[in-house]
C-alpha positions in Angstrom: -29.4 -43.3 61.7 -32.8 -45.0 63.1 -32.2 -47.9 65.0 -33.4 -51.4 64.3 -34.9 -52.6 67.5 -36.8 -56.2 66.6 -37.7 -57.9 63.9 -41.2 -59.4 64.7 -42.8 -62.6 62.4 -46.7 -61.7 61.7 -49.2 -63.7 59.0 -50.5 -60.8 56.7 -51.8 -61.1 53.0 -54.2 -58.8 52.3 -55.9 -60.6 49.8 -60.0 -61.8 50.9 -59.2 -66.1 51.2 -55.8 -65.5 51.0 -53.6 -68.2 52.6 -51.6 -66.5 55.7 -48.1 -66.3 54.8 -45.2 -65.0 57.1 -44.3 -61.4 56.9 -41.2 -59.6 58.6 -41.8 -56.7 60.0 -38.9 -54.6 61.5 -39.5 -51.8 64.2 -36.8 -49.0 64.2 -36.7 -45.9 66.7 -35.7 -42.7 65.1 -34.7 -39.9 67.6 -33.1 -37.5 65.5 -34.8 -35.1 63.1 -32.3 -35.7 60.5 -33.0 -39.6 60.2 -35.9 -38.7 58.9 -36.0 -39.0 55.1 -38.3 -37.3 52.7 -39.9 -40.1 51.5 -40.3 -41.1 55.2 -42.1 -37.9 55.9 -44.1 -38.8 53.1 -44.8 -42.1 53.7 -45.8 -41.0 57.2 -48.2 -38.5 55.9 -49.6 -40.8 53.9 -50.3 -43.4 56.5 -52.1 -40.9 58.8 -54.3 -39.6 56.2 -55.3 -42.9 55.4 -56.2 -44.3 59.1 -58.1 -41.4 60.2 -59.8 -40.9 56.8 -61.3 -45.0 57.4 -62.4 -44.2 60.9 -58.9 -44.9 63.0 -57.1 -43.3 65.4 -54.2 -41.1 64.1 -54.9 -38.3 66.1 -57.1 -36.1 63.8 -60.4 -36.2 65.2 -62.0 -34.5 62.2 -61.8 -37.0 59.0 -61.6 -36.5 56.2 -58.2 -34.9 56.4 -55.7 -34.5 53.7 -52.2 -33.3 52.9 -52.8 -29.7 54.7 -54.0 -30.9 57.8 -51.7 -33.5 58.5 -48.2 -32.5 57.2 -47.7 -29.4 59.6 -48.8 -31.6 62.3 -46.3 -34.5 60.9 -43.3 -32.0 60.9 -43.6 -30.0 63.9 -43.3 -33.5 65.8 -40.5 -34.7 63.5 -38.7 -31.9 64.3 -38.8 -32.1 67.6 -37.7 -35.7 68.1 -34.7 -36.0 70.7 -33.1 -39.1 71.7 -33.6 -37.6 75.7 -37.3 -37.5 75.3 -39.1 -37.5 72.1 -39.0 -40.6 69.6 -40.8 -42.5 67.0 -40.6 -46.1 66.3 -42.2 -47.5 63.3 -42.5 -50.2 61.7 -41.9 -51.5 58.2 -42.4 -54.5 56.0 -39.7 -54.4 53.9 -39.4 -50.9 52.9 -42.8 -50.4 53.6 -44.3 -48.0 56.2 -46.8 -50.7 58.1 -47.7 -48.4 61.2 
């Protein structure tokens, strides 16, 4: 099971003009390969396509990328998470992957 580590308060609306409102977002470390849900995997995925295809830094120094690039790389280090020396921590905003 991941474990919740902090629960941080952060203004985020992503509407232009939008008046900042108080989000929640959680941070939980997973260590074990078998925390890791499908639509986690997914959601992680996702999330990587989508930062290094805009220009960020998710570790794919080629954009664009897609679904075949970045879901071999997603699950070899998934599956090698250990709680001794290989974890993830991510964050959520409700059950949203936020980063």
């Amino acid at each position: 099971m991941p474990q919740q580590d902090d629960t941080l308060e952060s203004a985020h609306d992503a509407r232009p003009g939008a008046p900042l409102a108080p989000a929640r977002i959680s941070l939980a470390q997973i260590s074990d390969p078998r925390d890791v849900t499908p639509g986690l995997r997914r959601q992680l995925i996702d999330c990587w396509i989508a930062v290094t295809n805009a220009g960020g830094a998710a570790g794919f120094p080629f954009p664009p990328v897609g679904d075949d690039d970045v879901a071999p790389v997603a699950d070899g280090l998934l599956g090698r998470l250990d709680a001794r020396n290989s974890r993830l921590v991510i964050a959520r905003s409700g059950e949203a992957l936020a980063g």
